[in-house]
KOLLOZA-537054 format. One record per residue (C-alpha): residue in three letters; x, y, z. Coordinates in steps of 0.25 Angstrom, whole numbers, plus 5000, padded with zeros to 4 digits. Layout:
BEGIN
ALAXYZ;...
This chain:
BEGIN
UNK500850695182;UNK500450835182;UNK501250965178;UNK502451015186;UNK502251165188;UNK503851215185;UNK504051355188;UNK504451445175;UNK505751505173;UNK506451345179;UNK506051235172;UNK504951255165;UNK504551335153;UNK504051485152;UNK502451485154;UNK501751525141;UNK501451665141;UNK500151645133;UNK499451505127;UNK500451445117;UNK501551545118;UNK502651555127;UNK502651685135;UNK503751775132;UNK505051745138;UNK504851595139;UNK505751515130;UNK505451515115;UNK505951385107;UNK507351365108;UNK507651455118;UNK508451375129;UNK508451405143;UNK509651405151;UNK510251285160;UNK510751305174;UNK510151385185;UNK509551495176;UNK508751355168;UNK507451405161;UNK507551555165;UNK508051615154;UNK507351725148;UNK508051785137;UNK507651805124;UNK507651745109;UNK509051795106;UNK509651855120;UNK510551785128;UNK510451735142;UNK511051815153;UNK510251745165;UNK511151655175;UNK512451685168;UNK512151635156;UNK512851715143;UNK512251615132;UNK511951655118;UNK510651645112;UNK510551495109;UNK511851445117;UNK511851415132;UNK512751435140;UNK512451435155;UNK513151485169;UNK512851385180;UNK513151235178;UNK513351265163;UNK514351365164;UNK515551355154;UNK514551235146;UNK514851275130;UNK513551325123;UNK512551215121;UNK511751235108;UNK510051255112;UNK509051155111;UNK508351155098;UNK506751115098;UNK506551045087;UNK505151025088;UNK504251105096;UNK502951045102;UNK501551085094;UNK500251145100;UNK499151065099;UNK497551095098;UNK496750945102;UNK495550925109;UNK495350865122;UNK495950735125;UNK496950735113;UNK498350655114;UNK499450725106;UNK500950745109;UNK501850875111;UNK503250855105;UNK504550925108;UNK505750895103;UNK507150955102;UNK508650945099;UNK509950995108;UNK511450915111;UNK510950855122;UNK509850775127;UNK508550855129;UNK507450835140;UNK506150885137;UNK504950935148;UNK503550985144;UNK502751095150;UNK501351135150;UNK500551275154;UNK499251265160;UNK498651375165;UNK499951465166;UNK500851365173;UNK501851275166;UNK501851145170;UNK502951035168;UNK502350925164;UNK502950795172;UNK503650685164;UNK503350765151;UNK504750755147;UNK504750685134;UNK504750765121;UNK503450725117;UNK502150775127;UNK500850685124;UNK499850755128;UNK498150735131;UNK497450865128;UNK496750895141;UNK496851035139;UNK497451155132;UNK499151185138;UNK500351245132;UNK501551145133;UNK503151175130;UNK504251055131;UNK505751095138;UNK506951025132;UNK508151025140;UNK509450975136;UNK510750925145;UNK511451065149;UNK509951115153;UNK509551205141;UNK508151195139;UNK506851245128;UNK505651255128;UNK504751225116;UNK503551305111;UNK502451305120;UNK501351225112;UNK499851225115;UNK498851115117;UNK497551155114;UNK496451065120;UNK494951075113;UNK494151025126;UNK492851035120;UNK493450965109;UNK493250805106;UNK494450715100;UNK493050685091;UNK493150795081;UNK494750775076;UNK494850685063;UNK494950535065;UNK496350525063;UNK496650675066;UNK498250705062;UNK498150845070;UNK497550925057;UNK496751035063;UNK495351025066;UNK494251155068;UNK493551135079;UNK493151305080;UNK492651375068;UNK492551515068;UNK491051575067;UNK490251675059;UNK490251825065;UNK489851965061;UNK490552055067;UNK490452215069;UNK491552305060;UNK492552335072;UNK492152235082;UNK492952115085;UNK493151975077;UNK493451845082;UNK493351695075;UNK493951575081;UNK494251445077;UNK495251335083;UNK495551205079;UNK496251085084;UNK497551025077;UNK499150975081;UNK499851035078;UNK498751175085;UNK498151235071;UNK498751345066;UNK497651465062;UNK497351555050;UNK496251625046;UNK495551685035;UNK494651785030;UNK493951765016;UNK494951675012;UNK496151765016;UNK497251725026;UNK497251835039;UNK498651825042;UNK498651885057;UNK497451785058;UNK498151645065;UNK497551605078;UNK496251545081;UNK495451675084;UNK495451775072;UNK495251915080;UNK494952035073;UNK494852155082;UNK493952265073;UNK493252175062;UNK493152265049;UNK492152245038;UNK493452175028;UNK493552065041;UNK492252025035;UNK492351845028;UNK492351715028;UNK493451685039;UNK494051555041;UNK495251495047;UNK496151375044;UNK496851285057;UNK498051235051;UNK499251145057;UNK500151025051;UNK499250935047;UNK498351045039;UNK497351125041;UNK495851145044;UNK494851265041;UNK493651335050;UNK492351355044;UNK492251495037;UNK491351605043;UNK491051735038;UNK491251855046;UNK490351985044;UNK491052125047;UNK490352235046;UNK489352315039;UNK488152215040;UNK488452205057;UNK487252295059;UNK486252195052;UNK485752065057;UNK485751975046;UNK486551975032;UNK486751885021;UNK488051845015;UNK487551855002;UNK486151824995;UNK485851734984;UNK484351694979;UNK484051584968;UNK482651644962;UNK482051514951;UNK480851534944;UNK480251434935;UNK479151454924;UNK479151354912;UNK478951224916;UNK479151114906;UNK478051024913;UNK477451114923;UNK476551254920;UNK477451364918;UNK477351474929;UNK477351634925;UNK477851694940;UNK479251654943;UNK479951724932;UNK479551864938;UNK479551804952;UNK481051764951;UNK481551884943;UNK480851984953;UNK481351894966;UNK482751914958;UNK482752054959;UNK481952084973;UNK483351984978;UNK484352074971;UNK483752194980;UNK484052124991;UNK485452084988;UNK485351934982;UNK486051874971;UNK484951814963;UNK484951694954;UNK483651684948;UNK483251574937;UNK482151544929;UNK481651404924;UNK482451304929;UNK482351144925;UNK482851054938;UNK484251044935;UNK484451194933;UNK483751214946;UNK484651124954;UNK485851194946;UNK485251324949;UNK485151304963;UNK486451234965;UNK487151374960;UNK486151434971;UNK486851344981;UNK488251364977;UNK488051554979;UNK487551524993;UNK488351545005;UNK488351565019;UNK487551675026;UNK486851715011;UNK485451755009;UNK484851635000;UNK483451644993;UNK483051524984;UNK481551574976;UNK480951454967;UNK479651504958;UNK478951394951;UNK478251254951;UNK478451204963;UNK477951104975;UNK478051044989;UNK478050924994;UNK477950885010;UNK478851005013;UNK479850995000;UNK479751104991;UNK480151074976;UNK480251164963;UNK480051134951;UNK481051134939;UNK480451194925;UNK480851044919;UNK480150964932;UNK479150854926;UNK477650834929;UNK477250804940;UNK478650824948;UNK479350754958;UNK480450804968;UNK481550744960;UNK481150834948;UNK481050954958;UNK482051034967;UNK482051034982;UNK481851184988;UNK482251115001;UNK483551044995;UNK483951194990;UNK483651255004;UNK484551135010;UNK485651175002;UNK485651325005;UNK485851295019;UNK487051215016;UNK487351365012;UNK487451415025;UNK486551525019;UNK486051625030;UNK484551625024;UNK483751535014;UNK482651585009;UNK481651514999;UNK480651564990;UNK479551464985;UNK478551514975;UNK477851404971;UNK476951284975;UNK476851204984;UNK475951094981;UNK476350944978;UNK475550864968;UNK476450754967;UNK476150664979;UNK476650534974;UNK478250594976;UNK479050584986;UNK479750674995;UNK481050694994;UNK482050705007;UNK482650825009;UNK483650835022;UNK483050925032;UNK483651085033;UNK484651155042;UNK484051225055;UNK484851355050;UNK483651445053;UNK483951535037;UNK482651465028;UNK481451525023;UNK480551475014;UNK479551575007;UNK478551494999;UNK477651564990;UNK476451474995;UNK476051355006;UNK476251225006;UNK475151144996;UNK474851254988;UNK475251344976;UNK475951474973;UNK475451584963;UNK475751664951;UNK475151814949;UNK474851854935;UNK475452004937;UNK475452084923;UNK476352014914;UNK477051944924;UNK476551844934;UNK477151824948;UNK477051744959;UNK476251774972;UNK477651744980;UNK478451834973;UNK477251944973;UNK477451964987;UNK478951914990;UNK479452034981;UNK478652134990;UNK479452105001;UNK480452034999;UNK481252155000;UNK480952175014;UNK482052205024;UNK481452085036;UNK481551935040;UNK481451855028;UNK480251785033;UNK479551915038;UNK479651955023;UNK479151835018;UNK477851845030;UNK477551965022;UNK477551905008;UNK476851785014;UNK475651895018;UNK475551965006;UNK475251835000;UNK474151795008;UNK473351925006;UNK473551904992;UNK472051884988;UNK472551814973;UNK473151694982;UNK472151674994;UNK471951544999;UNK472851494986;UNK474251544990;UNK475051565004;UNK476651595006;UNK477151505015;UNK478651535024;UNK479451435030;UNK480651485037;UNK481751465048;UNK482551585047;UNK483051605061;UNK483551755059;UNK482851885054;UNK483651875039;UNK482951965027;UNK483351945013;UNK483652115017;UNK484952085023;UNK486152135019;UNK487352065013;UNK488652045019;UNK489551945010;UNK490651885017;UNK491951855012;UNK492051804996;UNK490351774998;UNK489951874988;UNK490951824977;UNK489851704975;UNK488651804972;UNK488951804956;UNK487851734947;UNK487051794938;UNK487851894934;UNK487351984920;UNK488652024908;UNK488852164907;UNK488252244897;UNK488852254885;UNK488852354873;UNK488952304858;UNK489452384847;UNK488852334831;UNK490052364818;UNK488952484816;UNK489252544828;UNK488052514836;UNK488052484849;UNK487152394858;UNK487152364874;UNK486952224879;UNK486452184894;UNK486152064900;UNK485252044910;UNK484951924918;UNK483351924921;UNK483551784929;UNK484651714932;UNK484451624919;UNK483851724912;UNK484651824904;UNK484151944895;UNK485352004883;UNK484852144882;UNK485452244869;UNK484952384867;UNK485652474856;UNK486452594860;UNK486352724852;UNK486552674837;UNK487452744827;UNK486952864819;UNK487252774807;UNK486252664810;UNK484852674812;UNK483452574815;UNK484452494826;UNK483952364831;UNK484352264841;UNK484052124843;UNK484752014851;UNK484651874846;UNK485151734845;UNK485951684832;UNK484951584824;UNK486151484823;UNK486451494837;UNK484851474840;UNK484951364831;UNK486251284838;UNK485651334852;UNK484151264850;UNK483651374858;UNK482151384865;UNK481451484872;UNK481551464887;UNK481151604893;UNK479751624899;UNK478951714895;UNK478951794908;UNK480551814907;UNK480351894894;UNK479151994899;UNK479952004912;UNK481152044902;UNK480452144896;UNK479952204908;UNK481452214914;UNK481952274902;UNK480952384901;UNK481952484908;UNK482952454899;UNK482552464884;UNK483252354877;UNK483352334861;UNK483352184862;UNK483452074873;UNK483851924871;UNK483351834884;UNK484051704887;UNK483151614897;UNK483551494904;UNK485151544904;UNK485351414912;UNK485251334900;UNK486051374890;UNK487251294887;UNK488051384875;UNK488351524875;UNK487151604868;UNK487451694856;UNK486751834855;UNK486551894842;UNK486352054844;UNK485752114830;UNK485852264827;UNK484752294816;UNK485152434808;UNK484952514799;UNK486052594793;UNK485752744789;UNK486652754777;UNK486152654770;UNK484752624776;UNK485152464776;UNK484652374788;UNK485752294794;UNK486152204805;UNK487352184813;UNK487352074825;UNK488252044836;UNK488451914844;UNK488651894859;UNK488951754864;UNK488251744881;UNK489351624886;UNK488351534893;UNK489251544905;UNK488651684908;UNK487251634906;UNK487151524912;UNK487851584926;UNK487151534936;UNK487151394932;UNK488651384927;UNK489551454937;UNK490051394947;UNK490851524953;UNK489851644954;UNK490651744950;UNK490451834939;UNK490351804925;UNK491451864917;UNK490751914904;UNK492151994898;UNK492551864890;UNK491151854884;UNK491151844868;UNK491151974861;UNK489852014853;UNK490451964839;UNK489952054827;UNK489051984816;UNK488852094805;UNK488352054794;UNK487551944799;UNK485951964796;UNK485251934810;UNK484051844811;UNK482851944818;UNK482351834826;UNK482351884841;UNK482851804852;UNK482351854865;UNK482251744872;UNK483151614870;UNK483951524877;UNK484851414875;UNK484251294883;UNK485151164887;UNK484651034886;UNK483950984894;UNK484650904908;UNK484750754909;UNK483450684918;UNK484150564920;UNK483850484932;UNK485150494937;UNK484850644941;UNK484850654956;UNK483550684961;UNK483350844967;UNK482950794980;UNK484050684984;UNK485250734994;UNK486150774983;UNK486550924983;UNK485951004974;UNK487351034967;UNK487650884966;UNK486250874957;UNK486651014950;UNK488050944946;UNK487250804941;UNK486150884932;UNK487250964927;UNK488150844922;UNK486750774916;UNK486350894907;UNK486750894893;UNK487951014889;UNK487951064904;UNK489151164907;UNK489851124919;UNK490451274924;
């Protein structure tokens, strides 16, 4: 049976001024309209009383001139439980419900609205409405009692989703909401207008809330969040929770940029680049280049903006570690750049680096997958990948197998800069002192370079091939897919808490000592790599009543005794030292290599060597300064990348008295022991996650911190 048409202001209620409200005037729950021949016309308001047709009722009371007349006040019909909107997709069967409470029997009559007229809708005269969802109505219910009072429930709102299938709600859905619109990404121009949407479908309809950098917006409650004039503070990580009684459900989380980078093209959300560089090999020949390479690299990158782990020497379990962490500072829309230096091959298309503990002749499974690590920063949602591959790619191993590697994502943000072609072999350049790699000879020429990543890396790649030193031997090789004109040049626009995650590698603060004679000493800290600390002391202006002041920075020979330590810092690292700390004249300077390894905290000694004037006797005064291994072993223990805390750090504790040992120590580290080669290691190149593997060779190693 189809819809009646009633006309308004008789039977039927008032039409809805607007979709899902009633239009002003109409009835409002509990209002009641009046019996007799005035039925359904009254019009006063919440709290006025009716004058129409003779009536003189009070507000809630009834009390009517025609048939009624001289009838005592009837109490109003209560609505006990108002019908609910709905938002279903197409084809749905669900019921409307109405119910009410008066001294009399009560009838009830359903509406609809379509298209500005309301309908009666025949033989809907039961207090429950089943209903198909063919498409989106408003519906209200009239109760009527004996005496011909009447209300009107809340208009309510089906919401039909017609390009919507029954297929995407939940097997044995209870009406819990469901996303099926997820606001998008946009960059919007300081004082232009701002609009995200999402909807999603639910019975009870969802109730919306949005958020901004994990803040409620209190006046944000309805599908669309509007903002007229954007300003650079609207700037985050939106997102918005659909909410009803049967829980709630959460939009994706996008990131709006505002403002001051509207006039460039491309920008990065922050940038992060993992430099390793490995030289002493235990089965393989060691290597002279990638110490400068990395530390050079590291600085060129900091010009640029990037947050640079770099590390030196790493076996296979403190390369999946240290690239696991890399993972873990990645985010969406960051500038990534992954640089590996060292032995290294190819095979059929896979390329592999080798670990400093990797056996002769190597195998995959003793080798780390550069195609794995790329698989993983695309999981990142990482707006650019860039990797740097100085090192050879030849494969003399025939008799192994490949390994399986799924294939990667078409997101159109890789480039691969290898530092020769395939089958062949990189180089190393004997320059002074140093030696550096014909790669890194030319990348830190332009790397700088305000163009397309892949223009800059054209020009490197011709620099090279007129390079007579390498003619015929050596050729850089690109490989890329990046679908938009992204430089390594672009500027930085965080959005929302981003930034926070940018704290590795932080240096301690400098600290000034004070000796019982008065003397007084300044002590830096600097980080040459990431693993690779340097503990600096220079002597301030010493009291007139001293003379002949020495320092020297050391090691306590007990603690070298308990420690068992070795020498673990190349050659290269200690003339590079030097070179750095040229600007700065230093007394004495301590070097601790290879910071990923130590498992205790490492005790300083620093000695002050005097003569005192009054008396022309030579003495000795030491202090002690305990490093927690917590603050050197920062990039392999934190799990949260904020700042270090250095206040709560032992003071340096006085020693006088005590005859120091004029052995130097420039150049110790504590090592660990080495990790477990059981069997029952996963192998690099299964589908396990990176992380997984990380966590496993954690718990096999002997002592390991779990942070």
């Amino acid at each position: 049976m189809s819809p009646q048409a009633v006309a308004l202001g008789t039977e039927g209620p008032r039409e809805p001024g607007r979709l899902g409200e009633p239009e002003p005037g109409a009835a409002p729950r509990g209002r009641r309209l009046l019996g007799g021949h005035h039925a359904g016309r009254c019009s006063a308001g919440p709290g006025a009383a009716c004058r129409a047709g003779g009536c003189r009722g009070r507000p809630g009371l009834v009390r009517c001139g025609g048939r009624g007349a001289g009838r005592a006040m009837q109490p109003a019909i209560v609505i006990t439980e108002q019908p609910v909107s709905v938002s279903v997709p197409i084809g749905y069967s669900f019921t409307l419900r109405c119910r009410a409470e008066a001294r009399t029997s009560l009838q009830y009559q359903w509406f609809c609205q379509r298209q500005s007229v309301c309908c009666q809708i025949p033989g809907a005269t039961k207090q429950d409405l089943p209903i198909t969802a063919q498409q989106t109505q408003l519906y209200t219910c009239r109760v009527n009692d004996l005496y011909r009072n009447a209300v009107f429930s809340d208009w309510v709102k089906v919401e039909v989703h017609p390009c919507v299938a029954r297929g995407l709600l939940p097997q044995l859905w209870q009406g819990e909401p469901v996303i099926i619109l997820n606001p998008t990404e946009q960059k919007v121009e300081v004082g232009k207008p701002l609009l995200l949407q999402c909807a999603a479908m639910g019975v009870p309809a969802p109730s919306y809330q949005w958020y901004c950098n994990g803040n409620v917006l209190e006046h944000q409650k309805k599908k669309k969040l509007w903002i007229t004039h954007a300003k650079v503070s609207d700037s985050g990580t939106y997102l918005c929770c659909a909410s009803n009684s049967h829980g709630e459900h959460w939009t994706n989380a996008v990131d709006i940029h505002i403002g001051s980078c509207h006039s460039e093209k491309f920008f990065a959300t922050g940038k992060i680049a993992l430099l390793v560089g490995n030289n002493r090999y235990q089965h393989h020949p060691n290597l002279m280049a990638p110490v400068k390479d990395v530390f050079e690299l590291s600085v060129l990158l900091k010009q640029l903006g990037f947050q640079v782990v770099s590390l030196l020497d790493l076996n296979k379990a403190e390369m999946v570690t240290a690239v696991s962490r890399f993972l873990q500072l990645l985010g969406k829309g960051v500038y990534a750049i992954f640089y590996y230096a060292g032995h290294g091959y190819e095979h059929l298309g896979r390329n592999y680096m080798v670990p400093i503990d990797a056996p002769q002749p190597y195998a995959p499974e003793n080798c780390i997958s550069v195609q794995r690590i790329l698989q993983k920063m695309q999981q990142q949602q990482t707006a650019l990948n860039l990797i740097l591959l100085d090192t050879c790619r030849k494969w003399y191993n025939l008799e192994c197998a490949l390994s399986q590697v799924q294939p990667l994502e078409p997101w159109g943000n890789i480039v691969y800069g290898y530092a020769t072609c395939e089958d062949a072999e990189a180089y190393e350049l004997q320059d002074g002192e140093f030696s550096s790699g014909i790669f890194m000879k030319y990348l830190k020429k332009h790397i700088l370079q305000e163009k397309k990543v892949t223009h800059m890396l054209e020009d490197v790649l011709e620099d090279i091939g007129r390079d007579p030193l390498v003619t015929g031997k050596q050729v850089m090789e690109i490989k890329h897919t990046l679908k938009e004109a992204r430089s390594l040049t672009d500027p930085i626009c965080p959005l929302g808490a981003a930034v926070e995650r940018w704290g590795c590698g932080h240096e301690p603060p400098r600290e000034t000592v004070t000796f019982p004679c008065g003397a007084r000493a300044e002590l830096r800290f600097q980080h040459l790599f990431s693993n690779v600390m340097s503990v600096c002391a220079k002597l301030q202006d010493p009291p007139a009543h001293i003379t002949d002041a020495h320092l020297m920075l050391r090691q306590p020979t007990e603690v070298d005794d308990v420690a068992n330590l070795e020498e673990s810092r190349p050659d290269q690292v200690e003339s590079l030292l030097a070179s750095v700390c040229k600007q700065e004249e230093q007394d004495c300077i301590f070097q601790l290599c290879g910071l990923q390894k130590i498992q205790v905290d490492v005790v300083l000694q620093l000695d002050l060597h005097y003569t005192q004037l009054s008396t022309k006797k030579r003495t000795c005064e030491s202090l002690q300064k305990i490093l927690p291994k917590s603050m050197l072993r920062q990039f392999f223990s934190q799990r949260n990348y904020a700042q270090p805390k250095y206040q709560n750090t032992p003071a340096w504790a006085d020693l006088k008295g005590q005859q120091a040992s004029l052995r130097t120590g420039t150049g110790h580290s504590l090592p660990s022991s080495n990790p477990s080669n059981s069997s029952s290691e996963p192998e690099e190149n299964d589908e396990s996650s990176l992380s997984e593997l990380c966590s496993a060779l954690l718990r096999a190693g002997p002592r390991q911190d779990h942070p």
